[in-house]
DRENLORO-161874 format. One record per residue (C-alpha): chain; x, y, z; residue in three letters. Coordinates in steps of 0.5 Angstrom, whole numbers, plus 500, padded with zeros to 3 digits. Layout:
<sites>
+-----+------+-------+-----+------+
| mol | east | north |  up | type |
+-----+------+-------+-----+------+
|   A |    X |     Y |   Z |  ALA |
...
+-----+------+-------+-----+------+
</sites>
This chain:
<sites>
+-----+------+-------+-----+------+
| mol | east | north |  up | type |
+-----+------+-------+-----+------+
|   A |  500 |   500 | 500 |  UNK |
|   A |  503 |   506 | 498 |  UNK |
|   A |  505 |   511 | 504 |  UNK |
|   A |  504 |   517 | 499 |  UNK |
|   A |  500 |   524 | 504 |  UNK |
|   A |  495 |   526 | 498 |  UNK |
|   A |  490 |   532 | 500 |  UNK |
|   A |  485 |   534 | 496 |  UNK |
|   A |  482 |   541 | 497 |  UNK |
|   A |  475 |   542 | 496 |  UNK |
|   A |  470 |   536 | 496 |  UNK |
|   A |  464 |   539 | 490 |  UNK |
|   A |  463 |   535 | 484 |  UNK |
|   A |  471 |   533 | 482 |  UNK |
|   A |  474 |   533 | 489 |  UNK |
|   A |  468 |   528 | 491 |  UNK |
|   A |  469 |   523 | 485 |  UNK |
|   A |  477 |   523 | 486 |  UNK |
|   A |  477 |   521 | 493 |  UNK |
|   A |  472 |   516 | 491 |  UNK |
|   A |  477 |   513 | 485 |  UNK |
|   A |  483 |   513 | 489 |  UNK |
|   A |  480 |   510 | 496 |  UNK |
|   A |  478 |   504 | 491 |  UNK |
|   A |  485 |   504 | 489 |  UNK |
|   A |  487 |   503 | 498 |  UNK |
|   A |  489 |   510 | 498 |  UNK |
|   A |  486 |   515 | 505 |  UNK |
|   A |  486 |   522 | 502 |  UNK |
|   A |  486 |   528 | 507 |  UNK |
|   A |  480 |   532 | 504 |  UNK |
|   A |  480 |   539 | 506 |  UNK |
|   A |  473 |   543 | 504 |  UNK |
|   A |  470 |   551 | 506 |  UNK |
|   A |  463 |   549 | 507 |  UNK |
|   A |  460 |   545 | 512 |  UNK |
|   A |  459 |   539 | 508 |  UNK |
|   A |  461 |   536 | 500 |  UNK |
|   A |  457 |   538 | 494 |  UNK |
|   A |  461 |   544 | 492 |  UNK |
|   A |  455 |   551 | 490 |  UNK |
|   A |  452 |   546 | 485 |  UNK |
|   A |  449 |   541 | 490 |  UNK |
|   A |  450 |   545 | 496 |  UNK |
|   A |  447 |   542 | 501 |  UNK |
|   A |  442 |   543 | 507 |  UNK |
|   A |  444 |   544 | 514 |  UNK |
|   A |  442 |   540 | 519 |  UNK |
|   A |  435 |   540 | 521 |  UNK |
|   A |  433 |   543 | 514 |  UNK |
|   A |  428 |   537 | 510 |  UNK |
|   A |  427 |   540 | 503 |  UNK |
|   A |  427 |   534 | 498 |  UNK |
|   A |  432 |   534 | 493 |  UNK |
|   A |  428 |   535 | 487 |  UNK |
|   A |  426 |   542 | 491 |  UNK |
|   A |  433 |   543 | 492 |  UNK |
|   A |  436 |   541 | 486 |  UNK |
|   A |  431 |   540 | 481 |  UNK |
|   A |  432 |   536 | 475 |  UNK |
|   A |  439 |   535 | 478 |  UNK |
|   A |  436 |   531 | 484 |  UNK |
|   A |  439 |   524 | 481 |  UNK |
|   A |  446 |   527 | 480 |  UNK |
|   A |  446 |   531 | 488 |  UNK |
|   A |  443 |   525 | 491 |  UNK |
|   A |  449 |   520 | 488 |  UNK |
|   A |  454 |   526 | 490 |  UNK |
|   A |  451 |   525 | 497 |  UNK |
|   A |  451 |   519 | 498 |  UNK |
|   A |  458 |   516 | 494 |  UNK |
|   A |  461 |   521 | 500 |  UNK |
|   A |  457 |   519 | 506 |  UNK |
|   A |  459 |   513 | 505 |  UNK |
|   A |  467 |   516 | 503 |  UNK |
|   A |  468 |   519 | 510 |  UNK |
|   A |  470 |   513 | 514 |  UNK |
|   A |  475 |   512 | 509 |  UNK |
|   A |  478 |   518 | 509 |  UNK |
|   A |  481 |   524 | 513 |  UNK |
|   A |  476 |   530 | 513 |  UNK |
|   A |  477 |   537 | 514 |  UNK |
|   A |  471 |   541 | 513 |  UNK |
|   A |  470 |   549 | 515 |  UNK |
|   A |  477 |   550 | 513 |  UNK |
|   A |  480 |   554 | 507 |  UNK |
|   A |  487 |   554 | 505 |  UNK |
|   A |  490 |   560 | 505 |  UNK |
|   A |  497 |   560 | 503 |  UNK |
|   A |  502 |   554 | 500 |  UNK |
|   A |  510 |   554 | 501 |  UNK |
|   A |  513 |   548 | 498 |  UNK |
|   A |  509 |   542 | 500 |  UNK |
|   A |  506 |   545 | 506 |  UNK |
|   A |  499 |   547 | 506 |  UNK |
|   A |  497 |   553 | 510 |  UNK |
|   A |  489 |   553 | 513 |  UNK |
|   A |  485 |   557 | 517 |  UNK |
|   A |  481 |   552 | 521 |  UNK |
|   A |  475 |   553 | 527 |  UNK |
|   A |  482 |   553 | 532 |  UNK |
|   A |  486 |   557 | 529 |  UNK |
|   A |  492 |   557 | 523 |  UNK |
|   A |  495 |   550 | 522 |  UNK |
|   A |  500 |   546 | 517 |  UNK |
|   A |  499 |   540 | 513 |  UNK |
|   A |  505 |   537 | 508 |  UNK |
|   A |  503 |   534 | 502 |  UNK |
|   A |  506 |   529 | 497 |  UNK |
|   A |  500 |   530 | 491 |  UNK |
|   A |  496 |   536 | 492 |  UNK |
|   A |  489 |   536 | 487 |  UNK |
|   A |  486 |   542 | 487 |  UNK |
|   A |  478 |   542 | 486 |  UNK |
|   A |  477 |   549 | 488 |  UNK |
|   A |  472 |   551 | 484 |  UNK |
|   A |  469 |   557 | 482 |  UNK |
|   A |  466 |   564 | 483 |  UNK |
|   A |  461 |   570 | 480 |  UNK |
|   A |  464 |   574 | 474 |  UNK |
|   A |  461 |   582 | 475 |  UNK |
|   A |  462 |   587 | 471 |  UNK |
|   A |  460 |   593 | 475 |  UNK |
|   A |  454 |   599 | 474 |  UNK |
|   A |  451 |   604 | 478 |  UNK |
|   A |  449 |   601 | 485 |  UNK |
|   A |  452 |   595 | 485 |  UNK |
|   A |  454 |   597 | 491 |  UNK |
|   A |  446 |   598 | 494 |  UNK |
|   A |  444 |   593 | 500 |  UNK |
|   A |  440 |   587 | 496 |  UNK |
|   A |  445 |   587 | 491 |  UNK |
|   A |  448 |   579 | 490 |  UNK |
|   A |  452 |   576 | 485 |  UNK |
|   A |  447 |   569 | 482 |  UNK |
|   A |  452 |   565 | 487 |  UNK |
|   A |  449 |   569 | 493 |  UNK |
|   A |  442 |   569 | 490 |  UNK |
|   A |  443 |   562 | 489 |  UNK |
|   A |  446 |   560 | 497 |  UNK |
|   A |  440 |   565 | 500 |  UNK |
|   A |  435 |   560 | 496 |  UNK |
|   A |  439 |   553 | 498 |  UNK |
|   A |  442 |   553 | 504 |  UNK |
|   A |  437 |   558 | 508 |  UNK |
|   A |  431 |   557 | 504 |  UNK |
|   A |  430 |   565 | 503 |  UNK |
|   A |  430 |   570 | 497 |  UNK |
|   A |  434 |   575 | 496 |  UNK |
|   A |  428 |   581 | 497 |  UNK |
|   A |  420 |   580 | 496 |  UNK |
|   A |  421 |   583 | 489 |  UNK |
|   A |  427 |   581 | 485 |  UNK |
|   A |  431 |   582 | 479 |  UNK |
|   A |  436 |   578 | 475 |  UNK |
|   A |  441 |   581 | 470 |  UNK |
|   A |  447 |   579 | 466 |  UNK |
|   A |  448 |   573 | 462 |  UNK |
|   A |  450 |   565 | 462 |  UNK |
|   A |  446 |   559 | 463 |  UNK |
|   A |  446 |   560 | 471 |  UNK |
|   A |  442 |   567 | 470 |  UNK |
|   A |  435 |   563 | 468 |  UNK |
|   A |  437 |   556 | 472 |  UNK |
|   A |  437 |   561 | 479 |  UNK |
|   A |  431 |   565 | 476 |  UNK |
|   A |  427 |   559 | 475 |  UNK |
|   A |  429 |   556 | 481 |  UNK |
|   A |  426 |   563 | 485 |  UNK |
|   A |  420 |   562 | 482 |  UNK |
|   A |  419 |   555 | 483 |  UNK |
|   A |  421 |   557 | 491 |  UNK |
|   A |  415 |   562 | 490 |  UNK |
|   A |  419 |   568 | 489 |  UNK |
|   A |  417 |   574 | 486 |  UNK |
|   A |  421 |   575 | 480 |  UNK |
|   A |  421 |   581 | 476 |  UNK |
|   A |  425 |   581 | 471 |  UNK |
|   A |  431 |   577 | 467 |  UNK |
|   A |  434 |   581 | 462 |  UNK |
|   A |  440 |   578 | 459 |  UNK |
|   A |  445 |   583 | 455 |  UNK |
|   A |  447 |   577 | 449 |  UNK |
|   A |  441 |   578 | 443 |  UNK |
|   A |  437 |   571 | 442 |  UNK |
|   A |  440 |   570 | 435 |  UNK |
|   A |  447 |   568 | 439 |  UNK |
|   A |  444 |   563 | 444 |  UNK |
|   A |  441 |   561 | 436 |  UNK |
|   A |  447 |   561 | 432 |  UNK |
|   A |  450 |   556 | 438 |  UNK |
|   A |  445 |   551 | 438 |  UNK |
|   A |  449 |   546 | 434 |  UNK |
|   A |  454 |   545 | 438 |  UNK |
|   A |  449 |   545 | 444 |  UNK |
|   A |  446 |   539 | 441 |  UNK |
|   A |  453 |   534 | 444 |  UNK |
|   A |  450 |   534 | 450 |  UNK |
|   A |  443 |   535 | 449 |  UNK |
|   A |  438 |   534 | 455 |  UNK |
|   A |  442 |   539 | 458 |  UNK |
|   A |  441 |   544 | 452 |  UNK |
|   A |  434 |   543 | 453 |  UNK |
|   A |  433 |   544 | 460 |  UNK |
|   A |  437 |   550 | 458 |  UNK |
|   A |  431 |   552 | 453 |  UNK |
|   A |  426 |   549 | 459 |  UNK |
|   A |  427 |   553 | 463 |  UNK |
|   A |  427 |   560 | 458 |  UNK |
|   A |  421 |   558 | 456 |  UNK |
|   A |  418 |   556 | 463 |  UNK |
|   A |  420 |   563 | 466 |  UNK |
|   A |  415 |   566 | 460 |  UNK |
|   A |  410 |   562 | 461 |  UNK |
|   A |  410 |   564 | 468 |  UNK |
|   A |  409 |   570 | 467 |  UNK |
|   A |  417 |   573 | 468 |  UNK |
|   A |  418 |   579 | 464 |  UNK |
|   A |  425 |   575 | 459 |  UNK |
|   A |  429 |   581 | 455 |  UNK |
|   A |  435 |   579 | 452 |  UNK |
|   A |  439 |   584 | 448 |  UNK |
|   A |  439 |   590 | 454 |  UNK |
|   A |  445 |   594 | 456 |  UNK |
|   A |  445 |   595 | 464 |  UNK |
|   A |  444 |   602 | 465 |  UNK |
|   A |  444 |   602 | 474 |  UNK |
|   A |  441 |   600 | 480 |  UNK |
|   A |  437 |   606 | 483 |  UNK |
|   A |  436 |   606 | 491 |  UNK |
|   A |  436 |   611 | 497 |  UNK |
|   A |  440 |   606 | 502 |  UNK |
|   A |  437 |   600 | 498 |  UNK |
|   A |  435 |   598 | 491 |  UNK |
|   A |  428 |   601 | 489 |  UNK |
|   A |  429 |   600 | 482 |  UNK |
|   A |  433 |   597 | 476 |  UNK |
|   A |  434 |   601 | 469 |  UNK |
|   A |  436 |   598 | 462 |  UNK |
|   A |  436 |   599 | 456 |  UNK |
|   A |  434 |   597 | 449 |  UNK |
|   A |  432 |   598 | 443 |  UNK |
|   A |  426 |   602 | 445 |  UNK |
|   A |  429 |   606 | 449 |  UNK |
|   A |  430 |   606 | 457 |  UNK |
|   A |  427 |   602 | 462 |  UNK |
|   A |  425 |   603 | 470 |  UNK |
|   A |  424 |   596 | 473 |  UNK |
|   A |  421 |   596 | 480 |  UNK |
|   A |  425 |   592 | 485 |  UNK |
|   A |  428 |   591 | 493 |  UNK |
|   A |  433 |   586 | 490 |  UNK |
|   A |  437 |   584 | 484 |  UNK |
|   A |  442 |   578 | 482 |  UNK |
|   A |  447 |   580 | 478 |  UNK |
|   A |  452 |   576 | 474 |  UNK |
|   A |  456 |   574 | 467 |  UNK |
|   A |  459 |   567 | 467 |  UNK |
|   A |  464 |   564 | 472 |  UNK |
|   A |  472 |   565 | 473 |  UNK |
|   A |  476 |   560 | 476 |  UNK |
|   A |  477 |   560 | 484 |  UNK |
|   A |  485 |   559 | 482 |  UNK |
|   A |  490 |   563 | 487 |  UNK |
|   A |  492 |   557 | 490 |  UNK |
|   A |  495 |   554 | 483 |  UNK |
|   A |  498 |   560 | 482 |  UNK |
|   A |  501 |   560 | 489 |  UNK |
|   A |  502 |   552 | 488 |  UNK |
|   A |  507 |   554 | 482 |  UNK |
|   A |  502 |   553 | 476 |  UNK |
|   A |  502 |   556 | 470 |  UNK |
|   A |  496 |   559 | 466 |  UNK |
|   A |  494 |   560 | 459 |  UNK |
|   A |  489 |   564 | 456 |  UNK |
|   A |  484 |   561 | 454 |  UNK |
|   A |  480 |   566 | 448 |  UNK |
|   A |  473 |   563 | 448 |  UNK |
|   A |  472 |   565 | 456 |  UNK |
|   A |  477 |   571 | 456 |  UNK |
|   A |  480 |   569 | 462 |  UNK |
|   A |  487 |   565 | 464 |  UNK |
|   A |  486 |   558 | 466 |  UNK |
|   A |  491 |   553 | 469 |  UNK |
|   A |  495 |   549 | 464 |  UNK |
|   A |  495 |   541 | 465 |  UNK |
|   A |  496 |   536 | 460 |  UNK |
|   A |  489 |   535 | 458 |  UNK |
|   A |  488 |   530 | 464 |  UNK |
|   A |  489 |   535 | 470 |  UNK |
|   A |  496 |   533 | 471 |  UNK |
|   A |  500 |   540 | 472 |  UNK |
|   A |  507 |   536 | 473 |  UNK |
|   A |  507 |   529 | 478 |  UNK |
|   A |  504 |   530 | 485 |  UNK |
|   A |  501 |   537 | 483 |  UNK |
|   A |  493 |   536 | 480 |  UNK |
|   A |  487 |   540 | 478 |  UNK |
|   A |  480 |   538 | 476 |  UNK |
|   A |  474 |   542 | 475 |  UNK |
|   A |  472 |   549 | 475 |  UNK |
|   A |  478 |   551 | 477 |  UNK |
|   A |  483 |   549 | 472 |  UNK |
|   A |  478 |   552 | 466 |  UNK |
|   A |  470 |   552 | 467 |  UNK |
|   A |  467 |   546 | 464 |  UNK |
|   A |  461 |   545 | 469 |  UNK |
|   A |  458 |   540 | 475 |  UNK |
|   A |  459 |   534 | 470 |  UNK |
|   A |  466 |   535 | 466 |  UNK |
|   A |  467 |   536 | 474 |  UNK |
|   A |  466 |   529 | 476 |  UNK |
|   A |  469 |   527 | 470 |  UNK |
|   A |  475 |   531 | 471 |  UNK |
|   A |  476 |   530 | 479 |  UNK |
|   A |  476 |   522 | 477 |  UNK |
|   A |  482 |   523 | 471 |  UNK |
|   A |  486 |   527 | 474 |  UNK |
|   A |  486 |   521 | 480 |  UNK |
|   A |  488 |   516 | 475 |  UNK |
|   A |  492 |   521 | 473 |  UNK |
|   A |  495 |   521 | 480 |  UNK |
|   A |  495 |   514 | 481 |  UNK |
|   A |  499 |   512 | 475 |  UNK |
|   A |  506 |   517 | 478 |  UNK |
|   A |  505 |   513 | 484 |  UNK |
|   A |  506 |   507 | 479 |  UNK |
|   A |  500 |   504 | 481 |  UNK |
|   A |  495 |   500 | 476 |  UNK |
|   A |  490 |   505 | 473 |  UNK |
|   A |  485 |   502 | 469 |  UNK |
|   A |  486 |   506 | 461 |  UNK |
|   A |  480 |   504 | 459 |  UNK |
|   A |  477 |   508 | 464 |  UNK |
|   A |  481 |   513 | 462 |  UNK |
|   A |  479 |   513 | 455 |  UNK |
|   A |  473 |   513 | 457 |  UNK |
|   A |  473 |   520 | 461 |  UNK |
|   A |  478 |   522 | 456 |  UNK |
|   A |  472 |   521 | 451 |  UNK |
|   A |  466 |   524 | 455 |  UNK |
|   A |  470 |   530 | 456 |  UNK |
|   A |  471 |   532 | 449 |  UNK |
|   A |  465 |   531 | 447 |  UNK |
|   A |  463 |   536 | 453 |  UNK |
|   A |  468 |   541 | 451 |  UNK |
|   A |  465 |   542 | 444 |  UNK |
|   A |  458 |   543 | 448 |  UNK |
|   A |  462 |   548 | 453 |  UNK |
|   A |  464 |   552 | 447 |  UNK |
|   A |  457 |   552 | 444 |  UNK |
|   A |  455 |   554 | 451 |  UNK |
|   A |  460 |   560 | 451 |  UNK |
|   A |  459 |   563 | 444 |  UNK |
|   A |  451 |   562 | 446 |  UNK |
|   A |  453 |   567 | 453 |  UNK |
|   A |  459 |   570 | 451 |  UNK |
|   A |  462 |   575 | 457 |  UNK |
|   A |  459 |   582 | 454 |  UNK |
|   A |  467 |   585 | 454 |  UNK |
|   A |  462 |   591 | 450 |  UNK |
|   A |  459 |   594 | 456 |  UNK |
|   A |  466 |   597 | 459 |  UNK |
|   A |  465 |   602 | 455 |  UNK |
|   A |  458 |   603 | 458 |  UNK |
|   A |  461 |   604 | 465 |  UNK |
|   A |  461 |   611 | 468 |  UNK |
|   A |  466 |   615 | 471 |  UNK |
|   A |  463 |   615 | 477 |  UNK |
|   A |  462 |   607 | 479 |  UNK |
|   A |  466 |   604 | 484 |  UNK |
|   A |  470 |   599 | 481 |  UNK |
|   A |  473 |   595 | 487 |  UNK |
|   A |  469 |   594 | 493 |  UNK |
|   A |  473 |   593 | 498 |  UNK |
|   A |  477 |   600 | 497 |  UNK |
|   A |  472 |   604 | 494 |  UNK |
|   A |  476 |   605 | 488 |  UNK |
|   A |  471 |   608 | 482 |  UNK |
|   A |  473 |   608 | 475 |  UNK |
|   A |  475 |   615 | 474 |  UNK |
|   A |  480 |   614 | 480 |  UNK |
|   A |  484 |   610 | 474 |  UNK |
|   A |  482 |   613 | 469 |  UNK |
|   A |  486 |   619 | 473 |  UNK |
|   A |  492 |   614 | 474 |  UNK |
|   A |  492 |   611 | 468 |  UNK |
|   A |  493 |   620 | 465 |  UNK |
|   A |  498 |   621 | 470 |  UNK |
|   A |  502 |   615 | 471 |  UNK |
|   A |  500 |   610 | 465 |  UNK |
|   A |  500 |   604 | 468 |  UNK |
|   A |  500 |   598 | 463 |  UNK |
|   A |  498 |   592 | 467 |  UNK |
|   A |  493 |   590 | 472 |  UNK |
|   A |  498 |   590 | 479 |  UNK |
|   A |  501 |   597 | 478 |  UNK |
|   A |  494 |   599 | 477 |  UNK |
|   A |  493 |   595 | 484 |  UNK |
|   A |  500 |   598 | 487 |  UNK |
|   A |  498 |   606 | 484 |  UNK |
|   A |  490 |   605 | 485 |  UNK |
|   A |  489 |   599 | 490 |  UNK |
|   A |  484 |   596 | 486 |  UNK |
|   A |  484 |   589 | 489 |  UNK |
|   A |  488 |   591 | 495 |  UNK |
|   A |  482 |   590 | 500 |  UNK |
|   A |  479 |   583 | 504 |  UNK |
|   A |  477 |   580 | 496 |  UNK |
|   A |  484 |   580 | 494 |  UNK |
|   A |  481 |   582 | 486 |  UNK |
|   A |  477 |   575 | 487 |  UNK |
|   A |  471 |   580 | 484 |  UNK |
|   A |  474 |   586 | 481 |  UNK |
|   A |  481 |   583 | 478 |  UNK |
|   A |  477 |   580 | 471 |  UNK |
|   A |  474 |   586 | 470 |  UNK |
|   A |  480 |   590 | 471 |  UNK |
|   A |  483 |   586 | 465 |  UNK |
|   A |  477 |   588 | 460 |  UNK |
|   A |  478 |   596 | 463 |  UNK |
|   A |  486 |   596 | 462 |  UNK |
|   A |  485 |   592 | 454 |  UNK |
|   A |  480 |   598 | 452 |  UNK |
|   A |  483 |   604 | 456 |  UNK |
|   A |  491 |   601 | 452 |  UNK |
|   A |  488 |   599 | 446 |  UNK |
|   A |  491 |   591 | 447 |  UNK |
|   A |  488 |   585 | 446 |  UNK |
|   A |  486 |   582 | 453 |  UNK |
|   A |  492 |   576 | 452 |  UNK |
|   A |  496 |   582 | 453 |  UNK |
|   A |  494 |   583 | 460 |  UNK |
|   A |  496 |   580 | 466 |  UNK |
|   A |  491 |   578 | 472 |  UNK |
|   A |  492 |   580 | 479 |  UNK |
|   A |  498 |   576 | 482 |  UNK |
|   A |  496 |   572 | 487 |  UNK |
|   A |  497 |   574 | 495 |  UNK |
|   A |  497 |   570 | 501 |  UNK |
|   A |  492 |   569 | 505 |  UNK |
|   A |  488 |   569 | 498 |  UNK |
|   A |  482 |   570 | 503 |  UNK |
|   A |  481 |   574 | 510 |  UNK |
|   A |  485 |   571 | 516 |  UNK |
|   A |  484 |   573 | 523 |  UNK |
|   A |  490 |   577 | 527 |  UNK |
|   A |  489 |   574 | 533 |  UNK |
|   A |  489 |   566 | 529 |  UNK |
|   A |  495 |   569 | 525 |  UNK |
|   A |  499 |   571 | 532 |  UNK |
|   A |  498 |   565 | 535 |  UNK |
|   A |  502 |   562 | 529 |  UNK |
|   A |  508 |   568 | 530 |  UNK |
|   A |  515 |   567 | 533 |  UNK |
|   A |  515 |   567 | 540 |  UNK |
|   A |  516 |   574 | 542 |  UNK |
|   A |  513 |   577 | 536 |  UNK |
|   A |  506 |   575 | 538 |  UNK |
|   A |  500 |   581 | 538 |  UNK |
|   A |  497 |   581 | 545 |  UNK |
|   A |  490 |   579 | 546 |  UNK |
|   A |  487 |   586 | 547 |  UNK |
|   A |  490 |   593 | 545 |  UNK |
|   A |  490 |   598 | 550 |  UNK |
|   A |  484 |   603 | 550 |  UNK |
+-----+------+-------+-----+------+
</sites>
């Protein structure tokens, strides 16, 4: 048996099915994961006391979180389990985690990193209003709490999660009043090709555009987002479109346009990253199987997005993958098999991407007054002020001059689009611009868990004198 230490980091659908591959090879992997329990955003689960059905929860998907869940209960015997604890630094083979207790150290020999993925925002007027969340947020509210986001609530931007999370209010019995997509109808028609390589999910796609109009829920598509107006919290969404613009009463609005992967701990683990022209972002580089070099892996949104189904895929390849550089037998039909079903899935994830492609376009419809980076306050007028005075070329002397991804979210919100605004305001492609680097802690550490970590005699006392 082999005496390898192998961590996963994260336990949604691709850390799940790798540790499921490599506890029937007779490997225990540790299994670190934020949330209180597995599923990942998908198939987020209840907490406890909680009894909502599946098919409430998760719909037409019920099958695949049921199988999720159960495949991991009947996992935890098996391996080691750390949940509620995120991962905020990597140095060599050490992993760094903020736990319930405190800062504490793991080693590895392999590391598969299934971190997932976040909202991608693009900032408008009145972002910054309480009732405004990203489609995630909107969708946890709905998942995890049984709640909405507002009594009367707006969903705008664009991608296949736009209608699922607007489908999913109504049928909780919310009040949706409204979803207006920025990509035209006649892409999502263009695209229906290569949509039809993974066919029951284009239809549900197309089910639940055509079940929300049925329902009676207002659907533009082809609308530019003009602001979301509120005295200290929102009252009113305005757009426009051909006809002219619009007001749209509302106390709360989900906004989103696709995902990015949540890739800082690949990049602090030494990946390298290429940019991938269809979703206008950088991604992982790997071997097509997951395998970054022998003893680094990663599967799922985070290496490139692909989906809850290409996760699972993913999550089991890459543990082959790993099993194999530790010279164990690893079945290669299996992973021709999951090597086949992926290609077959990116073809429709290509399909899915020109159909919703990121609307770079409404950059230029952002006013000078909006604040870009929540955390620090920073409107975009601010850099245009500082690209005048200083030029900066790419998003980290932004950051260094502006502070634009300087606060609690690390640029995990605004970083994206900073690379949209610095392409159009330099006249570069968007390849040219370099993303945020990656800082630890990638997330909010507290003081007093980091003090206790410190040197002896360099600790912070426990209260500071008033």
């Amino acid at each position: 048996m082999s005496t390898q230490k192998i961590v996963i980091v994260g336990a949604g659908p691709a850390g799940t099915r790798a540790a499921q591959c490599l506890v029937r090879h007779g490997l225990t992997p540790l299994v670190i994961s934020e949330a209180p329990d597995n599923g990942g955003q998908i198939y987020r689960r209840q907490p406890p006391g909680f009894t909502r059905s599946p098919q409430k929860l998760y719909g037409a998907e019920a099958h695949k979180a049921v199988s999720l869940h159960s495949t991991f209960d009947r996992l935890r015997s098996q391996i080691a389990y750390l949940p509620q604890t995120t991962v905020v630094n990597i140095v060599d083979r050490t992993l760094f985690l903020d736990t319930l207790e405190g800062v504490e150290e793991v080693t590895f020999d392999s590391l598969l990193l299934a971190t997932g993925a976040m909202d991608r925002v693009i900032p408008m007027q009145g972002w910054t209003l309480p009732g405004v969340f990203t489609l995630g947020g909107a969708q946890v509210a709905l998942k995890y709490q049984a709640c909405a986001i507002g009594e009367r609530v707006v969903f705008v931007g664009t991608g296949p999660l736009l209608y699922l999370v607007a489908y999913q209010y109504v049928k909780a019995g919310a009040q949706v009043a409204g979803v207006y997509d920025c990509v035209p109808f006649g892409r999502k028609v263009a695209a229906l090709p290569s949509l039809l390589w993974s066919p029951r999910t284009a239809f549900l796609g197309m089910y639940y555009m055509a079940r929300l109009k049925t329902l009676g829920v207002p659907v533009r598509q082809g609308i530019t987002p003009v602001e979301i107006a509120g005295d200290g919290h929102v009252r009113a969404f305005k757009f426009r479109d051909d006809f002219g613009e619009h007001v749209v009463d509302c106390d709360a609005v989900g906004m989103g346009y696709g995902l990015k992967p949540e890739s800082q701990l690949a990049e602090l683990a030494g990946c390298s990253f290429r940019f991938d022209e269809i979703q206008r972002l950088w991604v992982v580089s790997h071997d097509g199987s997951g395998r970054v070099r022998p003893g680094l892996y990663v599967a799922g949104d985070c290496g490139a997005i692909g989906g809850a189904d290409v996760a699972e895929l993913q999550g089991e390849l890459a543990a082959l993958e790993l099993l194999a550089d530790l010279g164990m037998q690893a079945s290669a039909a299996r992973r021709r098999k999951l090597q086949g079903s992926l290609r077959r899935l990116a073809r429709f994830r290509r399909g899915l991407e020109n159909a919703f492609p990121f609307p770079q376009w409404l950059v230029h419809t952002v006013p000078k007054e909006t604040i870009v980076c929540r955390c620090e306050a920073v409107k975009l007028g601010d850099m245009d002020d500082m690209l005048a005075l200083l030029g900066p070329d790419d998003t980290n002397r932004l950051k260094a001059f502006c502070r634009t991804g300087m606060g609690r979210c690390q640029g995990r919100v605004c970083g994206s689009f900073l690379m949209e605004y610095l392409a159009v305001r330099s006249n570069k492609p968007i390849e040219a611009i370099r993303p945020l680097r990656a800082q630890a802690p990638i997330k909010p550490l507290a003081y007093a868990k980091a003090a206790a970590r410190a040197e002896p005699g360099h600790a912070l006392p426990a209260e500071t004198p008033q």
